[in-house]
PQR file with spaces between the fields and no chain letter, atoms N, CA, C, O and H, PARSE charges and radii, in Angstrom:
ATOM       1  N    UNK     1      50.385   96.783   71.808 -0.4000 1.5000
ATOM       2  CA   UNK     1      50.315   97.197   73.192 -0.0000 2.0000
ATOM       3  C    UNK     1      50.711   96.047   74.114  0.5500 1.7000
ATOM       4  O    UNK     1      51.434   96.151   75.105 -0.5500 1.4000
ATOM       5  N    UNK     2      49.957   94.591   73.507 -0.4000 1.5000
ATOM       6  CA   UNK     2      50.104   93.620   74.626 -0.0000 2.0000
ATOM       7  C    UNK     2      52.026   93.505   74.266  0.5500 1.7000
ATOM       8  O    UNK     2      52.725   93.390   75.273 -0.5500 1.4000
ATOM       9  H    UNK     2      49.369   94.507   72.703  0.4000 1.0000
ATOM      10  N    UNK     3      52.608   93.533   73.167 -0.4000 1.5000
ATOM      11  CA   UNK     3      54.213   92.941   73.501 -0.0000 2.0000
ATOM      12  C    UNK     3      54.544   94.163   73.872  0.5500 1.7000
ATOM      13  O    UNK     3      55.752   94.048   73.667 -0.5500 1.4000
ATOM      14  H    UNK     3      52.041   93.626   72.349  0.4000 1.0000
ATOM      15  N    UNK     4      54.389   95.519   74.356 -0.4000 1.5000
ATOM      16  CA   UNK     4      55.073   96.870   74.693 -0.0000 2.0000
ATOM      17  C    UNK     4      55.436   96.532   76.676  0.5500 1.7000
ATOM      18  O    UNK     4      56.393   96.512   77.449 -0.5500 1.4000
ATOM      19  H    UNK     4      53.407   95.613   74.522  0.4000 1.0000
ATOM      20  N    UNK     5      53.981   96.331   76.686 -0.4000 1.5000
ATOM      21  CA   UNK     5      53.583   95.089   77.795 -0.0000 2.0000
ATOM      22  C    UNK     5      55.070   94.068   79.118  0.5500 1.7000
ATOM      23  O    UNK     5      55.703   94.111   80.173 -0.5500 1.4000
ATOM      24  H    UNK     5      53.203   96.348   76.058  0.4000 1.0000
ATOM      25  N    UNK     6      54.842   93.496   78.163 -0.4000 1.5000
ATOM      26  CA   UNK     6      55.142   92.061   78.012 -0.0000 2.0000
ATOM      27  C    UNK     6      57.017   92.382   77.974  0.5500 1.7000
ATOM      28  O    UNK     6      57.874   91.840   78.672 -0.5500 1.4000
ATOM      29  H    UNK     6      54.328   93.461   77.306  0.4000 1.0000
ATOM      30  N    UNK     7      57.179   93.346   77.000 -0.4000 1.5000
ATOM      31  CA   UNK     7      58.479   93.508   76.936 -0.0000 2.0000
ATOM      32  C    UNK     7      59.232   95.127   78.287  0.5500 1.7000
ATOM      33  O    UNK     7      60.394   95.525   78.365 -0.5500 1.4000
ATOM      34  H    UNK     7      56.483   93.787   76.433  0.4000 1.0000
ATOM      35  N    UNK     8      57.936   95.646   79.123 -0.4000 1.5000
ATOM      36  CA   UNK     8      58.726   96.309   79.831 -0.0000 2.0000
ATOM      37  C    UNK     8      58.828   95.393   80.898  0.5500 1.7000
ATOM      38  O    UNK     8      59.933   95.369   81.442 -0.5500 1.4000
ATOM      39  H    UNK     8      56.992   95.322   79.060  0.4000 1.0000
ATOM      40  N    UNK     9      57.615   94.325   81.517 -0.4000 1.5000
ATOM      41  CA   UNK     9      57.851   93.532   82.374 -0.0000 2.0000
ATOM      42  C    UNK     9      59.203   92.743   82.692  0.5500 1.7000
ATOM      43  O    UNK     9      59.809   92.644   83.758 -0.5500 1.4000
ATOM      44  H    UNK     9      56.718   94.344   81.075  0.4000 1.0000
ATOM      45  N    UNK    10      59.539   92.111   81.189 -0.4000 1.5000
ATOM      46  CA   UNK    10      60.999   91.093   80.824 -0.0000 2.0000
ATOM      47  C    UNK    10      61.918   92.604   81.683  0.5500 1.7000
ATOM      48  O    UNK    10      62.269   92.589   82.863 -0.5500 1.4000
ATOM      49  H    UNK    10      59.046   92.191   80.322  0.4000 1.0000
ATOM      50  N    UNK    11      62.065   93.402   81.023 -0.4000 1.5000
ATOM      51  CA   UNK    11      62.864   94.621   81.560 -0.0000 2.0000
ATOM      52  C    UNK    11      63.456   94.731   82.755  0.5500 1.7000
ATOM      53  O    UNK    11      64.633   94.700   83.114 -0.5500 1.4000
ATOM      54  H    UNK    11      61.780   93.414   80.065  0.4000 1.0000
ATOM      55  N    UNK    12      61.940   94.928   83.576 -0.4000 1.5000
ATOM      56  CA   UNK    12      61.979   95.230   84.392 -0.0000 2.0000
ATOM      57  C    UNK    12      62.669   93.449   85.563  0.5500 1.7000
ATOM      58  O    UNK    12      63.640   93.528   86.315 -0.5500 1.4000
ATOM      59  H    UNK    12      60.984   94.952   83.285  0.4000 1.0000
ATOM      60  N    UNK    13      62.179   92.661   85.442 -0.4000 1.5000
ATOM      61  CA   UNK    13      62.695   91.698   85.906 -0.0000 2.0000
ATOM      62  C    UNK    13      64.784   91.561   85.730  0.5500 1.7000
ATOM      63  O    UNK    13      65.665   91.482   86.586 -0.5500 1.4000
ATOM      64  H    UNK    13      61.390   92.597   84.831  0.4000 1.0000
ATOM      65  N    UNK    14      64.831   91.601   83.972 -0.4000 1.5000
ATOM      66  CA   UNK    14      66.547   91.776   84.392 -0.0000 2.0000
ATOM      67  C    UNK    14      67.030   92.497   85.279  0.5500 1.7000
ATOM      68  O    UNK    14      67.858   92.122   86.110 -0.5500 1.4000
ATOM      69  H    UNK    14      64.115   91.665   83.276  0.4000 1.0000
ATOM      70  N    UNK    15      66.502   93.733   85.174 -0.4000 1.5000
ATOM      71  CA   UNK    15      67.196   94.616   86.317 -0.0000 2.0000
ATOM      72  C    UNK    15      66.748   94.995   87.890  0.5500 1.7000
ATOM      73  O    UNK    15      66.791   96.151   88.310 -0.5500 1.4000
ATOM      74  H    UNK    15      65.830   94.038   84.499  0.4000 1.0000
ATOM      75  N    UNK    16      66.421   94.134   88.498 -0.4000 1.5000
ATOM      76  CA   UNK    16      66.257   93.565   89.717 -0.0000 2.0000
ATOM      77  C    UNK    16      67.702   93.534   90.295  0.5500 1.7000
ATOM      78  O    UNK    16      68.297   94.228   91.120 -0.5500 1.4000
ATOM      79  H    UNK    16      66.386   93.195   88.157  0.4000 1.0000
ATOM      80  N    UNK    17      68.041   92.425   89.514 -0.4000 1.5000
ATOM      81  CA   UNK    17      69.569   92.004   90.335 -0.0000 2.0000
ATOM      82  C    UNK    17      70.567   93.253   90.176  0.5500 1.7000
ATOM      83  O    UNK    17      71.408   93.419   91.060 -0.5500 1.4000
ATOM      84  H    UNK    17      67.558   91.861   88.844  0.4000 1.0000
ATOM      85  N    UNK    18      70.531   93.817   89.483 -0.4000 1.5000
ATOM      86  CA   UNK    18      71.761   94.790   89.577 -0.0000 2.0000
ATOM      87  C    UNK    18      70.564   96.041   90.526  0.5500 1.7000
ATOM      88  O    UNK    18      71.014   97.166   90.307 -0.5500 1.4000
ATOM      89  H    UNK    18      69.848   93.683   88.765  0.4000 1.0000
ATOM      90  N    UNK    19      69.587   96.112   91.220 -0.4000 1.5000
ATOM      91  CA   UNK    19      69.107   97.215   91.862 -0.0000 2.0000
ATOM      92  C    UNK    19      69.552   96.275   93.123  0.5500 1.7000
ATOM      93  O    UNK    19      70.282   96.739   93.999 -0.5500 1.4000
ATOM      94  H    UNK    19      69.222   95.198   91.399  0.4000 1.0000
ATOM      95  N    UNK    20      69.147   95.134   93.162 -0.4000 1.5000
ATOM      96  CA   UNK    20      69.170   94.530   94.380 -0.0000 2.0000
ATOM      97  C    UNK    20      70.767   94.676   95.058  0.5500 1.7000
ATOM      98  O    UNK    20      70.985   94.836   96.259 -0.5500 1.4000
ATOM      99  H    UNK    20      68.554   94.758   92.450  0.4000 1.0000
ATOM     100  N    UNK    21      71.598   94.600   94.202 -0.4000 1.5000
ATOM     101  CA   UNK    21      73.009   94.808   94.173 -0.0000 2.0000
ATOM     102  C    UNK    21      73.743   96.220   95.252  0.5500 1.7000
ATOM     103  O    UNK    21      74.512   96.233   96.214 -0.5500 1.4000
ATOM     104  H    UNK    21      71.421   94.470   93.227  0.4000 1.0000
ATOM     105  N    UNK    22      72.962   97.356   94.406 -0.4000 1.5000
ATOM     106  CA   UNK    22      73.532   98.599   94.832 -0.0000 2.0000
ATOM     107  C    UNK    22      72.652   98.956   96.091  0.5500 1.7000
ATOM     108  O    UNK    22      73.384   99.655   96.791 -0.5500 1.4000
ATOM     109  H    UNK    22      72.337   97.346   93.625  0.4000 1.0000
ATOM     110  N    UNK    23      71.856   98.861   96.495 -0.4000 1.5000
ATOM     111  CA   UNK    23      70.562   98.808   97.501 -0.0000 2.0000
ATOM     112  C    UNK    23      71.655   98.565   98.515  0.5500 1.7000
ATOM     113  O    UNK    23      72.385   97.580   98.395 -0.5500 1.4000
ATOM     114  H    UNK    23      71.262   98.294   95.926  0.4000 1.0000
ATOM     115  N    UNK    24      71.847   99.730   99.863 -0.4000 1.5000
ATOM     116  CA   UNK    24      72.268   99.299  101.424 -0.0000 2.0000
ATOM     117  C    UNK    24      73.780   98.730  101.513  0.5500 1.7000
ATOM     118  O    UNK    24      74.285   97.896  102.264 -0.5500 1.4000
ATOM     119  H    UNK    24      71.255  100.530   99.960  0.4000 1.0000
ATOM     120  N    UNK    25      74.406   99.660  100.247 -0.4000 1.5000
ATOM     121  CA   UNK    25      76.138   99.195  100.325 -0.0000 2.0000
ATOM     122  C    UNK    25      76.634  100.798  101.176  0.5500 1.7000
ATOM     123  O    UNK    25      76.656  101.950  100.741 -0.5500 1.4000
ATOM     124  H    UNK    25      73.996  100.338   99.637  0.4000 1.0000
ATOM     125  N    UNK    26      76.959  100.274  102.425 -0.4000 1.5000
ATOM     126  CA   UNK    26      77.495  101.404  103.139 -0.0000 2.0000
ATOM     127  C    UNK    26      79.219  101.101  102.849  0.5500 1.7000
ATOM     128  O    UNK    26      79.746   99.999  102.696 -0.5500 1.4000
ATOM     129  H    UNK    26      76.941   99.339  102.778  0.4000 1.0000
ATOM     130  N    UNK    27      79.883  102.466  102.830 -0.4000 1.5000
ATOM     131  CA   UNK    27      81.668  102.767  103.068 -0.0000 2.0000
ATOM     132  C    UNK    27      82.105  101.860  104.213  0.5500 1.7000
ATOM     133  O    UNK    27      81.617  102.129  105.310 -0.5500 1.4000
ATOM     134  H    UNK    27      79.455  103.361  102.953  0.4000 1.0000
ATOM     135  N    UNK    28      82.844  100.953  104.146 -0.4000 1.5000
ATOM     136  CA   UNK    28      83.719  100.463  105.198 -0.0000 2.0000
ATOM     137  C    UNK    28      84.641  101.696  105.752  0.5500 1.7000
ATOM     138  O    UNK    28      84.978  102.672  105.083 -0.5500 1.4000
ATOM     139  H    UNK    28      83.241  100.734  103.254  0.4000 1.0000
ATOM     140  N    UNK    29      84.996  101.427  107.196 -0.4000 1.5000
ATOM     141  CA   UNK    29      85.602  102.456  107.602 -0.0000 2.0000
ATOM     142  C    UNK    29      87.091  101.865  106.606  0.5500 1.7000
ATOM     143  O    UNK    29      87.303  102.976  106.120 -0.5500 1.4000
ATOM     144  H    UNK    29      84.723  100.634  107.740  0.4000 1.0000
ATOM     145  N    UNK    30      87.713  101.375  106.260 -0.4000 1.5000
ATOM     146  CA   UNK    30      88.744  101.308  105.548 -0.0000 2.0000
ATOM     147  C    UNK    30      88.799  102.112  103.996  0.5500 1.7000
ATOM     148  O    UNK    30      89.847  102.534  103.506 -0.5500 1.4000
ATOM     149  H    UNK    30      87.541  100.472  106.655  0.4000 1.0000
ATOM     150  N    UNK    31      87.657  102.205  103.448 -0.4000 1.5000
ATOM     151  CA   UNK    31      87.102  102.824  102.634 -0.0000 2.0000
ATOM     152  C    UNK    31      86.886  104.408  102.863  0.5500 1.7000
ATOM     153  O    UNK    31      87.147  105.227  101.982 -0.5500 1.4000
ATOM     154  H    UNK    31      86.806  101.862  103.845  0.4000 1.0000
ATOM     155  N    UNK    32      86.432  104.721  104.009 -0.4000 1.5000
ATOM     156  CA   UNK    32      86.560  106.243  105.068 -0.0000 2.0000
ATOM     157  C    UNK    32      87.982  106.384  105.141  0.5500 1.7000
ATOM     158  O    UNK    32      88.607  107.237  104.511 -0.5500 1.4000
ATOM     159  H    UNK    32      86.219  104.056  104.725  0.4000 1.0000
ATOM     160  N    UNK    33      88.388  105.708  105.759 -0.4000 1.5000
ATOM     161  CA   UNK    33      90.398  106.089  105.515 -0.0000 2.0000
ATOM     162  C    UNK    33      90.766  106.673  104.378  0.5500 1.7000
ATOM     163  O    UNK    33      91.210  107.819  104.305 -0.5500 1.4000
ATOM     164  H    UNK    33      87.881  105.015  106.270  0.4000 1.0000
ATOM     165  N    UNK    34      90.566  105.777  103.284 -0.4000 1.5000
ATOM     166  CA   UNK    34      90.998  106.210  102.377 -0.0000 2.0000
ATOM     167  C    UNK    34      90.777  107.073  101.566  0.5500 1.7000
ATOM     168  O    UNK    34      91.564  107.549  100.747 -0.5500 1.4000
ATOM     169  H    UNK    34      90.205  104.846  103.344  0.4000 1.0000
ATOM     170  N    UNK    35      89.482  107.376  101.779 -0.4000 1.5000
ATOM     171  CA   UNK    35      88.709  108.686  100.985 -0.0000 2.0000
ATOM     172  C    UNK    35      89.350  109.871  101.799  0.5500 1.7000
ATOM     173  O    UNK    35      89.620  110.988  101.356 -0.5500 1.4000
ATOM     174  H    UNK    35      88.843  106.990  102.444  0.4000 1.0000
ATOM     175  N    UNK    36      89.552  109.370  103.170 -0.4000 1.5000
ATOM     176  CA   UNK    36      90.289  110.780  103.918 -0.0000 2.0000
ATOM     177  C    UNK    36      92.197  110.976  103.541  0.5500 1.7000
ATOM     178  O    UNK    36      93.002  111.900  103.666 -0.5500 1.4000
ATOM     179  H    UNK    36      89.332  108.463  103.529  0.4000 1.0000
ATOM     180  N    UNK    37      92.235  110.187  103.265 -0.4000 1.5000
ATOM     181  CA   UNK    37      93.824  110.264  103.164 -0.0000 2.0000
ATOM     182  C    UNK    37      94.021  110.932  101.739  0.5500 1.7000
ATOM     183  O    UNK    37      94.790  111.807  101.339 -0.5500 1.4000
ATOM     184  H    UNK    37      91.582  109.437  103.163  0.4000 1.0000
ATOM     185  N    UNK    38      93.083  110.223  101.161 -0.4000 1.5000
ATOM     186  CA   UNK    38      93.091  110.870   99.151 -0.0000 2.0000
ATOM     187  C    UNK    38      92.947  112.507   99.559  0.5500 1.7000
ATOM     188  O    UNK    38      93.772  113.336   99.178 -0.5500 1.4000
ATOM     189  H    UNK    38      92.459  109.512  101.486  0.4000 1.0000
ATOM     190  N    UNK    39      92.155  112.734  100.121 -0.4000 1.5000
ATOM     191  CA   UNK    39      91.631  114.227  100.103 -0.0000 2.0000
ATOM     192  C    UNK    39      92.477  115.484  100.687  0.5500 1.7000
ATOM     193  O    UNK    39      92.468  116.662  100.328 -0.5500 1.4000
ATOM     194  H    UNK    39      91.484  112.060  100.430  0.4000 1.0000
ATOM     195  N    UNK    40      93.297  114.751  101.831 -0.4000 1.5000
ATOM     196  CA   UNK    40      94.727  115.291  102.969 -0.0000 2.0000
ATOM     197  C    UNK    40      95.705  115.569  101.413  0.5500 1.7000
ATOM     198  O    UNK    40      96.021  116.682  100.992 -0.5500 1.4000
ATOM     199  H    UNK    40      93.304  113.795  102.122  0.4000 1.0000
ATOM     200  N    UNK    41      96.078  114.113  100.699 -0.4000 1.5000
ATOM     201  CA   UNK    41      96.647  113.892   99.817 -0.0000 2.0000
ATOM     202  C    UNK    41      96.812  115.300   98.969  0.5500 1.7000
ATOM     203  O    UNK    41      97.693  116.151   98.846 -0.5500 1.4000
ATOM     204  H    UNK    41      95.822  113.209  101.041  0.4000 1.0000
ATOM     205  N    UNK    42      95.110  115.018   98.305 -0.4000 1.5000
ATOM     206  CA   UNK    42      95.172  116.366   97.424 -0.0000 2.0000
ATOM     207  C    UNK    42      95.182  117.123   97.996  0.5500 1.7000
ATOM     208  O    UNK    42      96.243  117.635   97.639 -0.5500 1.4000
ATOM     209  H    UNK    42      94.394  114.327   98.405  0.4000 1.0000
ATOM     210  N    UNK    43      94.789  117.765   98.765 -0.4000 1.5000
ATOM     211  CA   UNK    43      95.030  118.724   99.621 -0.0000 2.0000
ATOM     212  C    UNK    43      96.625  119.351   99.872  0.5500 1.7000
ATOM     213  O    UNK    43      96.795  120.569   99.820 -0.5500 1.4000
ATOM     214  H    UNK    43      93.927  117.350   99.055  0.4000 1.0000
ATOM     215  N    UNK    44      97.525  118.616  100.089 -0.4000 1.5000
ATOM     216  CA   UNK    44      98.929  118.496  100.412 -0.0000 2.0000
ATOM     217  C    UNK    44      99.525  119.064   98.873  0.5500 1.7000
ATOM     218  O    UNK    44     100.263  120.049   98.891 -0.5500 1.4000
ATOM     219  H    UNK    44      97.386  117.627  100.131  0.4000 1.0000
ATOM     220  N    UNK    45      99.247  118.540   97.807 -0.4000 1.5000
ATOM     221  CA   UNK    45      99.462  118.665   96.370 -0.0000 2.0000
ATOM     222  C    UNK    45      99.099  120.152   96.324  0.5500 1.7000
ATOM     223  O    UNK    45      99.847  121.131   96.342 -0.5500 1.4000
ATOM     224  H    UNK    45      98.648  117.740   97.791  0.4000 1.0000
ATOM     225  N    UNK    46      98.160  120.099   96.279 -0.4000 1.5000
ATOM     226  CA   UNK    46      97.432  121.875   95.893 -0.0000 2.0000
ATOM     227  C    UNK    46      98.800  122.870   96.616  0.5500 1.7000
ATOM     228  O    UNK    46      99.480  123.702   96.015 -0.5500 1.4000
ATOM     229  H    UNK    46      97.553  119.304   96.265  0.4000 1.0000
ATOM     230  N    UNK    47      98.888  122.538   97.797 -0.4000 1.5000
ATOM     231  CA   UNK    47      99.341  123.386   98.453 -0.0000 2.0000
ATOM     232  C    UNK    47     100.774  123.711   97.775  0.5500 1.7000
ATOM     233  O    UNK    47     101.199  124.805   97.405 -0.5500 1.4000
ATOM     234  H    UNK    47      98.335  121.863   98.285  0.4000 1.0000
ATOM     235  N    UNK    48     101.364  122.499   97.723 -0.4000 1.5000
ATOM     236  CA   UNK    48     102.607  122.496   97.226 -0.0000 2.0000
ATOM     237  C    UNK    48     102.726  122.979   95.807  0.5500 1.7000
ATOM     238  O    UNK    48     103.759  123.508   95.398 -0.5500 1.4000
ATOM     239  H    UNK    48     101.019  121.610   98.023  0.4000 1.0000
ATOM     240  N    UNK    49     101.766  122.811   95.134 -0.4000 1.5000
ATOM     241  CA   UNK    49     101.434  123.691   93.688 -0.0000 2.0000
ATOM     242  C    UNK    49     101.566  125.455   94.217  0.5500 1.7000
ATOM     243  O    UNK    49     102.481  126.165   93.801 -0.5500 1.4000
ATOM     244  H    UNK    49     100.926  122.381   95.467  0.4000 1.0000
ATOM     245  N    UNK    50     100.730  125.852   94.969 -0.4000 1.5000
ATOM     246  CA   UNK    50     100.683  127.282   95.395 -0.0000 2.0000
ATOM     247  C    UNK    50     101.878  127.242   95.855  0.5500 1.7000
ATOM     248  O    UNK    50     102.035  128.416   96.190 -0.5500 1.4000
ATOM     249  H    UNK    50      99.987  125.275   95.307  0.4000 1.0000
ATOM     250  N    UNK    51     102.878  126.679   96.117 -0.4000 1.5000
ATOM     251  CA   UNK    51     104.000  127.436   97.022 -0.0000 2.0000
ATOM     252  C    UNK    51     105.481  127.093   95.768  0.5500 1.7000
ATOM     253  O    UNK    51     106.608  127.589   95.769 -0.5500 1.4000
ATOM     254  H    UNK    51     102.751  125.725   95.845  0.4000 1.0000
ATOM     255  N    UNK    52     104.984  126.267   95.005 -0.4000 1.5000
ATOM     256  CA   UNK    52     105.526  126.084   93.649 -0.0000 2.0000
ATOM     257  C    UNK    52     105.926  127.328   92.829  0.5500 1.7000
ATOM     258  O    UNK    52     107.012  127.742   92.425 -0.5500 1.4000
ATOM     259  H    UNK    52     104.069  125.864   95.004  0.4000 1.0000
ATOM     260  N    UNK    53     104.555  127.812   92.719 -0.4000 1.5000
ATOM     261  CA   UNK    53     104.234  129.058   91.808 -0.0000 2.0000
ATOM     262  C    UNK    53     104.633  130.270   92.636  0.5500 1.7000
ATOM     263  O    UNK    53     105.095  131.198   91.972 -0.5500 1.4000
ATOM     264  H    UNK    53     103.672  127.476   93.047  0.4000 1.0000
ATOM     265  N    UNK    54     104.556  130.443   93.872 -0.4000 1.5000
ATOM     266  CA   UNK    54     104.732  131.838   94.224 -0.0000 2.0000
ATOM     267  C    UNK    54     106.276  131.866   94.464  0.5500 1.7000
ATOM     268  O    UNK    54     106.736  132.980   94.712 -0.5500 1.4000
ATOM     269  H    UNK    54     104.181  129.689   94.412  0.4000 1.0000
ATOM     270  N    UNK    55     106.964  131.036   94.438 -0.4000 1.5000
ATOM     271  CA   UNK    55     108.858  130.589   94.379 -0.0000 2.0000
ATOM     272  C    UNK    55     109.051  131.066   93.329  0.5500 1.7000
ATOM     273  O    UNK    55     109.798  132.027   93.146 -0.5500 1.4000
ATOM     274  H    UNK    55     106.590  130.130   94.238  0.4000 1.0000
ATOM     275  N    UNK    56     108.257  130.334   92.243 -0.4000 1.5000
ATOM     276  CA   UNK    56     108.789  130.500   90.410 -0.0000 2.0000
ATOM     277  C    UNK    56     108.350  132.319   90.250  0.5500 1.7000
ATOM     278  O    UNK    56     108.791  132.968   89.302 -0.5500 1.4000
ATOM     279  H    UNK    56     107.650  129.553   92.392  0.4000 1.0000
ATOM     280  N    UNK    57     107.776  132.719   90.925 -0.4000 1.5000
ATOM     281  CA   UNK    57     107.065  134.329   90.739 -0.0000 2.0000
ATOM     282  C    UNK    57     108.157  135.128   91.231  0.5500 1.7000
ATOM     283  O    UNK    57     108.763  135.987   90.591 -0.5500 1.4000
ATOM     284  H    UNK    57     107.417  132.191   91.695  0.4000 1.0000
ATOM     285  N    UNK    58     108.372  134.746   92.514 -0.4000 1.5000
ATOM     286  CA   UNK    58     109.404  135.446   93.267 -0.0000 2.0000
ATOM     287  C    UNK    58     111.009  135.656   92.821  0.5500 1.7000
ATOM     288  O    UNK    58     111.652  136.677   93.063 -0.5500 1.4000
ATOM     289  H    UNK    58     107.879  134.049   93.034  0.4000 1.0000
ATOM     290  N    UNK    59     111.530  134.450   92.106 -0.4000 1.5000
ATOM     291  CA   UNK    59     112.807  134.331   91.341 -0.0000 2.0000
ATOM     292  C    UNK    59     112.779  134.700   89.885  0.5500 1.7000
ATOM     293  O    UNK    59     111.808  134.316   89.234 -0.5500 1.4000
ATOM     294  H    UNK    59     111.008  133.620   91.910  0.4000 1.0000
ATOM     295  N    UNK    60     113.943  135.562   89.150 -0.4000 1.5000
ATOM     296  CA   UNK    60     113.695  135.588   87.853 -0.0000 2.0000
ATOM     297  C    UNK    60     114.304  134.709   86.924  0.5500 1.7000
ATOM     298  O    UNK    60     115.090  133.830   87.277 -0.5500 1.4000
ATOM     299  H    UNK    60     114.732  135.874   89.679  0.4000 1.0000
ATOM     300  N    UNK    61     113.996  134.897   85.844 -0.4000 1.5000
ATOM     301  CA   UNK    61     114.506  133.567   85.110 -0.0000 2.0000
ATOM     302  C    UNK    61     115.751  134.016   84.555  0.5500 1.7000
ATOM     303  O    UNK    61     116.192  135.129   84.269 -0.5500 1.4000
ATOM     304  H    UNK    61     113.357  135.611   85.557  0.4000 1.0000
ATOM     305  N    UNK    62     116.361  132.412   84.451 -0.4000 1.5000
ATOM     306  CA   UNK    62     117.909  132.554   84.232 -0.0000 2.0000
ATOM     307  C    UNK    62     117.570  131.797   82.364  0.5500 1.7000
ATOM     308  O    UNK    62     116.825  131.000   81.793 -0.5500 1.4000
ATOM     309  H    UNK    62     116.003  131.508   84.683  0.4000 1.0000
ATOM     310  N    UNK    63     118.690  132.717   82.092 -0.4000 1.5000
ATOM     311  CA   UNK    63     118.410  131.878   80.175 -0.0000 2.0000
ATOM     312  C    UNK    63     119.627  131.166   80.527  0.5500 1.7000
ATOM     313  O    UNK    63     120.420  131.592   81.366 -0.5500 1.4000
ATOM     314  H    UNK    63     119.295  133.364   82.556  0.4000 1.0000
ATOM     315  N    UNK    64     119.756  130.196   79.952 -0.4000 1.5000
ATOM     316  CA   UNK    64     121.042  128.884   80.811 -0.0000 2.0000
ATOM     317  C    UNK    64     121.178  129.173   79.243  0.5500 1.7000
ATOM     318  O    UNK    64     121.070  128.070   78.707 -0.5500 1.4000
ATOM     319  H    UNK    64     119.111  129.850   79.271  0.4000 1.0000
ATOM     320  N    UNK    65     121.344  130.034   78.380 -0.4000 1.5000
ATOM     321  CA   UNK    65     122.136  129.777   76.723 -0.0000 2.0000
ATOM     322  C    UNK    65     122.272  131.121   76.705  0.5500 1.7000
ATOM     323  O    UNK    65     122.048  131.798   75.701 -0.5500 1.4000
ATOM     324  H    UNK    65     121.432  130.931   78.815  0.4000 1.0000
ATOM     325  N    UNK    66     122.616  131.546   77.722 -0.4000 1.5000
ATOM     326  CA   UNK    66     123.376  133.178   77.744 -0.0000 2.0000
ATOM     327  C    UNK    66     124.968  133.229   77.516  0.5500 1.7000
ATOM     328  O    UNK    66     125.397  134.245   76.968 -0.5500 1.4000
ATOM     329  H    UNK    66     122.798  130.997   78.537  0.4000 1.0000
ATOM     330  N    UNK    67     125.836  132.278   77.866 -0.4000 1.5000
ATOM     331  CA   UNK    67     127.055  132.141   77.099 -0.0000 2.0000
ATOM     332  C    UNK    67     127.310  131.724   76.463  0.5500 1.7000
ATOM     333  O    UNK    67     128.460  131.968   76.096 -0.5500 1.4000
ATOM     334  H    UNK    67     125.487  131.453   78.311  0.4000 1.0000
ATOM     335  N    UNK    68     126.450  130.604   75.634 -0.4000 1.5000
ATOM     336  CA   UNK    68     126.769  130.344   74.266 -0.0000 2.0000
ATOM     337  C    UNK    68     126.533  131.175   73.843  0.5500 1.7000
ATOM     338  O    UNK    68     127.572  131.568   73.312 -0.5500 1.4000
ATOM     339  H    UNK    68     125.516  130.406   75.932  0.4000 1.0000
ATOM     340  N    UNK    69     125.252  132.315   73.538 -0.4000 1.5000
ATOM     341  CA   UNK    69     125.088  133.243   72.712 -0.0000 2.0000
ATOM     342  C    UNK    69     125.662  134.228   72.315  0.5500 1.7000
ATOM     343  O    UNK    69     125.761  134.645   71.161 -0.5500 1.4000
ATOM     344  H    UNK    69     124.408  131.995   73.969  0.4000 1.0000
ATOM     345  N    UNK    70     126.186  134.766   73.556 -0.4000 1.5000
ATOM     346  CA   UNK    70     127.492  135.897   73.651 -0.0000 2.0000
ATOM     347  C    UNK    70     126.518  137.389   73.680  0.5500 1.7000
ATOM     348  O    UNK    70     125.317  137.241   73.904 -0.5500 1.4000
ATOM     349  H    UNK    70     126.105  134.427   74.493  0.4000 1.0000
ATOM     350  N    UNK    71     126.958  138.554   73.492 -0.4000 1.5000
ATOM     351  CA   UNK    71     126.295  139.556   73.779 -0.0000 2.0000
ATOM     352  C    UNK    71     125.953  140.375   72.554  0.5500 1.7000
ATOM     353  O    UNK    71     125.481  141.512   72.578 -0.5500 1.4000
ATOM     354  H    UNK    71     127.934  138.675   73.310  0.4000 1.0000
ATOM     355  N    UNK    72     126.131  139.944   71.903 -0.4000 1.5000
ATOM     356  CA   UNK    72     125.850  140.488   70.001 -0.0000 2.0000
ATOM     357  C    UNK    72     124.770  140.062   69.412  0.5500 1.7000
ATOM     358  O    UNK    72     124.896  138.878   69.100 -0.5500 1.4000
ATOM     359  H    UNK    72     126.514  139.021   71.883  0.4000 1.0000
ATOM     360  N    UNK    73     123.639  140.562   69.088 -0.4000 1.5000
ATOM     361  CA   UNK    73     122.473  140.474   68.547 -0.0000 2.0000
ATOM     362  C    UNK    73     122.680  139.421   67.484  0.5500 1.7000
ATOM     363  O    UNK    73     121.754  138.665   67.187 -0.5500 1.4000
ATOM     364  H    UNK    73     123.536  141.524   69.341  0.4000 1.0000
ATOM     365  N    UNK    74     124.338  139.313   66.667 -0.4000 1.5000
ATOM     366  CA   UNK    74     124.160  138.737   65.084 -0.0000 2.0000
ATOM     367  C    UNK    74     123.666  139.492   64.306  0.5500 1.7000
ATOM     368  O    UNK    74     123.090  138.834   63.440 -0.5500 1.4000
ATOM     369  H    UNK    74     125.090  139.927   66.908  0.4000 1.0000
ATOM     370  N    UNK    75     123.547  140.893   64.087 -0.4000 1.5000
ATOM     371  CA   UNK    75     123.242  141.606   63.093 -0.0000 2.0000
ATOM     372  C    UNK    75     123.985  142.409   63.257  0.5500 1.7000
ATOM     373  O    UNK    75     124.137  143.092   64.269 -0.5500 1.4000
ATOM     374  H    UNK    75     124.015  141.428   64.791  0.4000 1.0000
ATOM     375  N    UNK    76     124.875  142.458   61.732 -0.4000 1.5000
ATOM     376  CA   UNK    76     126.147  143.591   61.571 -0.0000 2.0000
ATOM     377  C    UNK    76     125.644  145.432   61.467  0.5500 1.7000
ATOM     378  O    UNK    76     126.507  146.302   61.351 -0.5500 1.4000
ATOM     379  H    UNK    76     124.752  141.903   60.910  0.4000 1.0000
């Protein structure tokens, strides 16, 4: 019991400094910029994905090996 003790105290002392660390770290507004620009960013992406897909929906597909193939199945 006494080293169960003894050994959460040691514990608890290492990790001080890394609590003391993260404790009262506010975003710099440069940090706010950038979290806003990432988000416009993705935002901008998505969109361009949706307008990607409803183009590729709207057009049909071309087989670009339609004249090499010729119009004959290959079976006599």
């Amino acid at each position: 019991m006494r080293k169960l003790v003894i050994g959460l105290i040691g514990l608890s002392i290492l990790t001080l400094p890394a609590q003391a660390q993260q404790r009262g770290k506010d975003p710099t507004p440069a940090e706010i910029q950038k979290q806003r620009d990432a988000a416009e960013l993705d935002r901008k992406y998505k969109a361009a994905l949706e307008q990607t897909k409803s183009d590729a929906a709207a057009t049909p597909r071309k087989d670009p090996w339609a004249d090499v193939r010729g119009t004959s199945n290959g079976k006599p």
